[in-house]
C-alpha positions, 0 to 999 in steps of 0.5 A, a space after each residue: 953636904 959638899 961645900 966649894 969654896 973659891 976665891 972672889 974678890 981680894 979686899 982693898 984695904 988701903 981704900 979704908 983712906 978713902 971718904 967715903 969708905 966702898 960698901 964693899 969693904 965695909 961688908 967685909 970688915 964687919 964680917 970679920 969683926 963679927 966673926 971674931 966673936 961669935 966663936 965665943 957667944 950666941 948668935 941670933 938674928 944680928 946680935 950677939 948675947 955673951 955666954 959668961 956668967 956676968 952677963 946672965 941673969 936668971 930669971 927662974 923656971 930653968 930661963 935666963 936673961 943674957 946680955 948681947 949687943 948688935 955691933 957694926 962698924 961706921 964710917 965717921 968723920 974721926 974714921 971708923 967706929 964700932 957701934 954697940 947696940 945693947 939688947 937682952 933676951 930670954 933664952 933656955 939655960 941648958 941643962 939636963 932634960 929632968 932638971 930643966 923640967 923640975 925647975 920649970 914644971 915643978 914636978 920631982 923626980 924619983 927612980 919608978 915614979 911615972 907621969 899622970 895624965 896632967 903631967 905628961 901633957 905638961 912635959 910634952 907641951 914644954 919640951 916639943 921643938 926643943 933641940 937636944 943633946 944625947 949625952 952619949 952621941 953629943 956631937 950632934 943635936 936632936 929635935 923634940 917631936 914628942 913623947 913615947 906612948 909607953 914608958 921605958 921599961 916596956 919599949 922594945 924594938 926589932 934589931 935589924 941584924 938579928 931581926 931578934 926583938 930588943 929591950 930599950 933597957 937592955 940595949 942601953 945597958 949592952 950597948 952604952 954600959 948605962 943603967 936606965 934609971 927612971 923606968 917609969 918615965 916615957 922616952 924623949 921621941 926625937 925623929 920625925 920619921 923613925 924610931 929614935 927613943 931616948 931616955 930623958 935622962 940621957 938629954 940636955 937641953 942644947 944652947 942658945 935656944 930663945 925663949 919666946 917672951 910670950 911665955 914669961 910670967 908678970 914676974 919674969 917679964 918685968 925683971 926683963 923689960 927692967 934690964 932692957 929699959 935700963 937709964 942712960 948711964 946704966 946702959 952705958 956701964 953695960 956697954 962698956 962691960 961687954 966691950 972689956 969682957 974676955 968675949 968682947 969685941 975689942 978683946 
């Protein structure tokens, strides 16, 4: 993509004395403000959910809970304030394809084992529209369409510089200097339109992917809607911990 980027409009903050404060002006300091922290957190929607390990909480399966906040500045009589709006949301952990599967499917993986019907189902089911990261090209992200038909050690593609047919095996032994381990195991397909096979091995699951309420199980739902629907001053207590975090707002 070619992005331009040009000069609009020069902020007047000197206005910020102004009652009420322009719209205009507003806008942009809650840009800023927002900005300032999302380097550091996960974005969805208008909320923020920290990324730190006293903010998460697992709930099992390969899932956790993180704690976020909507923040927004206000325009009081005292002057501005900054408004926090705490929330918490299920999201995938992200972890390395097979662990995540062994957390949340139950399956153990050992070196030439190879899925059943039933399980193949499963993984597929669990993984299909994931984003992933190839642990070998890691600066960018790939999204799960599927399984390979056919396992590992028996996938072989056409090298369109010798037109020669070549090993999945050995193209990542000559090419990567990796030993596939689990053989047995179909690849990860992550093109829509070509052929791009990738060991699971090879993947994690990428951050900040929400998982979707509706797959809790009663267990983890409850422990969910508990950390949501927390009192009074339990909300209070985590609000003003996310406010003094080292990724907070007001760092």
């Amino acid at each position: 993509y070619t992005i331009a980027i040009g000069f609009n409009k020069q902020l007047e903050l000197g206005r910020l004395r102004d009652q009420p404060i322009p719209k205009e002006v507003l806008q942009g300091l809650n840009v800023i403000v927002r900005e300032a922290s999302i380097s550091q957190r996960i974005a969805w929607g208008r909320s923020l959910f920290s990324k730190t390990i006293n903010h998460a909480f697992d709930l099992g399966r390969g899932i956790t809970a993180l704690e976020g906040s909507k923040q927004t500045l206000k325009c009081t009589e005292q002057g501005l304030v900054l408004r926090l709006e705490h929330s918490v949301m299920p999201f995938f952990k992200p972890l390395p394809v097979l662990q995540f599967l062994e957390k949340n499917l139950g399956i153990s993986f050992k070196e030439n084992m190879q899925l059943n019907k039933h399980q193949k189902l499963a993984v597929e089911s669990a993984l299909r529209g994931l984003q992933v990261i190839v642990t070998h090209r890691r600066k960018q992200k790939f999204t799960v369409f599927g399984l390979t038909s056919s396992i590992a050690k028996n996938i072989a593609f056409k090298d369109d510089r010798s037109g020669k047919k070549v090993r999945l095996v050995e193209y990542y032994r000559v090419k990567h200097n990796v030993q596939i381990r689990f053989q047995g195991l179909p690849c990860l397909d992550l093109s829509k339109n070509q052929m791009n096979y990738v060991p699971m091995e090879f993947c994690e699951l990428a951050e900040g992917q929400r998982y979707q309420k509706d797959g809790l199980r009663r267990e983890e739902e409850k422990r969910l809607r508990y950390m949501a629907l927390a009192s009074p001053n339990n909300r209070k207590e985590m609000i003003l911990r996310m406010i003094a975090a080292a990724d907070g707002p007001c760092r």
